[in-house]
N, C-alpha and C positions, 0 to 999 in steps of 0.2 A: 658421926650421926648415929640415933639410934640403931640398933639391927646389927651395924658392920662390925667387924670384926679388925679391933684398932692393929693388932699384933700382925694379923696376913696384910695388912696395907704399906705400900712401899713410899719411899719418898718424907718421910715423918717431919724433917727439919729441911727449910728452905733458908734461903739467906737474902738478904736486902741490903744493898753497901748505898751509902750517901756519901758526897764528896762536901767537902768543904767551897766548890767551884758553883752547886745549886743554889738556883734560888730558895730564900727562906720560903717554906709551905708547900715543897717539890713532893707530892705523892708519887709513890711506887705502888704496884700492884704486884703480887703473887699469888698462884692461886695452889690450891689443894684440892687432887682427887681422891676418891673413895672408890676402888674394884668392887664389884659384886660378886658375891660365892650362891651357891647354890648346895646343895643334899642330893646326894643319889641312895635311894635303897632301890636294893633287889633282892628277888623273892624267888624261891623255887621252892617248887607240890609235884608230885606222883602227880601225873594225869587222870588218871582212873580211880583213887583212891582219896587226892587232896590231901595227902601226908606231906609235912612239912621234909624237908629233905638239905642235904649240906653236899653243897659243889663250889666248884674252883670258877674263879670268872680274871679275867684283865680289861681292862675298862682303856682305852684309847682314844687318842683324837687325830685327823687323817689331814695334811698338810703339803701339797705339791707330791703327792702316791705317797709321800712315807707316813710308817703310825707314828706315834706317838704315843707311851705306855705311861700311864698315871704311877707314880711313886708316892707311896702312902705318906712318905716323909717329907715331900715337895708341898704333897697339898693341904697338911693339916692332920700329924700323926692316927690312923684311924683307933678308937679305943675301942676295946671288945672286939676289935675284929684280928681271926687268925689271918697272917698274908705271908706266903713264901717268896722268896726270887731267884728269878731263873736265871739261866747261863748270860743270855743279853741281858737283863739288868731291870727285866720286867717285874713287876710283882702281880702275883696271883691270891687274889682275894676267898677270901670262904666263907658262904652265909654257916650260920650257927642255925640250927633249928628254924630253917628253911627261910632266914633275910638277915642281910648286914646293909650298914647306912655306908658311907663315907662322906664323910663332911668336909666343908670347906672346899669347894671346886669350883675353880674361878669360872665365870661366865663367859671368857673368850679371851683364849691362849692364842690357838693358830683353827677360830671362829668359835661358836658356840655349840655347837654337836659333838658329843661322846658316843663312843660304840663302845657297847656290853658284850664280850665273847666268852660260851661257857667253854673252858680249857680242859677242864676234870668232871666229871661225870661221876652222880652220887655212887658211890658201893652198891656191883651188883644191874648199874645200868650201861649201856653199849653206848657211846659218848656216838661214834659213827653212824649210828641208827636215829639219832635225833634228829627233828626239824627245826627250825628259827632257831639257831646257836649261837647268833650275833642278831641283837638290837639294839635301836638307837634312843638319844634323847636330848635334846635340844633347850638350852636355856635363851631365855630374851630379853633384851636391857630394860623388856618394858616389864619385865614382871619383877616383883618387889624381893630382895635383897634376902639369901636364906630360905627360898623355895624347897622343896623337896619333892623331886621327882621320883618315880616308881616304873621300873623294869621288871615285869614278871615273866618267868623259866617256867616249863612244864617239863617234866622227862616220863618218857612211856616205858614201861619195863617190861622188856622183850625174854619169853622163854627159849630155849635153845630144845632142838631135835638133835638126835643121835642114829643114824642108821648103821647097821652092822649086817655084814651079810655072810648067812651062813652056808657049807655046802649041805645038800639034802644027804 
């Protein structure tokens, strides 16, 4: 159908066998499904200033306690976007001048909700000192096919004191 995306849909060719033993005019049925994907961008800005900024995220989905970490090459190679992986097998995503998309995310693996966690923190900001470091975002069968949801990061950049103490 219009929208989907014929290559990420599974199942392409079905088979129908007739016997020689049927009635002439014997209908079979088979049917065909179509998965829904959805868009994730996410965005990160300086708090205080609205500078666009580049950080590390892993994008998840949470399934009887365990995660489950989105692989860029599972879900639809991301273009333009830089992604590393880690020692488990996770990849760590990087907005470019403060948002990257990833495309192609099915709408319900093990359910529909993704968790955003920032991993790396821009150059210069205390990852530790941040607030809301994992967000979430939820796709729904009812909404149409290729959505594009939006996660937005703020990071506060914290100066550092130095005290020294002298004898008089």
């Amino acid at each position: 159908p219009s929208g989907y995306n014929l290559g990420l849909q599974a199942n392409l060719t079905q088979s129908v066998t007739f016997s020689n033993s049927e009635a002439s005019g014997t209908t079979k049925t088979t049917a065909f499904t179509n998965k829904k994907y959805g868009n994730i961008t996410i965005t990160k800005k300086d708090t205080d200033t609205g500078a666009n900024l580049s950080a590390g995220f892993k994008i998840y989905q949470k399934y009887d306690g365990v995660n489950y970490y989105i692989n860029g090459y599972s879900y639809g190679s991301p273009s333009g976007i830089s992604f590393t992986t880690n020692a488990n097998g996770a990849q760590v995503f990087y907005t470019t001048n403060g948002s990257c998309t990833l495309s192609n995310i099915p709408f319900s693996v093990y359910g529909s909700t993704y968790y955003v966690e920032e991993v790396v923190a821009p150059s210069g900001y205390n990852l530790a000192l941040q607030t809301n470091r994992t967000k979430s975002v939820s796709f729904s069968n009812s909404e149409e096919n290729g959505v594009t949801k939006t996660i937005a990061f703020s990071n506060k950049k914290y100066g550092n004191l130095t005290i020294t103490k002298k004898d008089v």
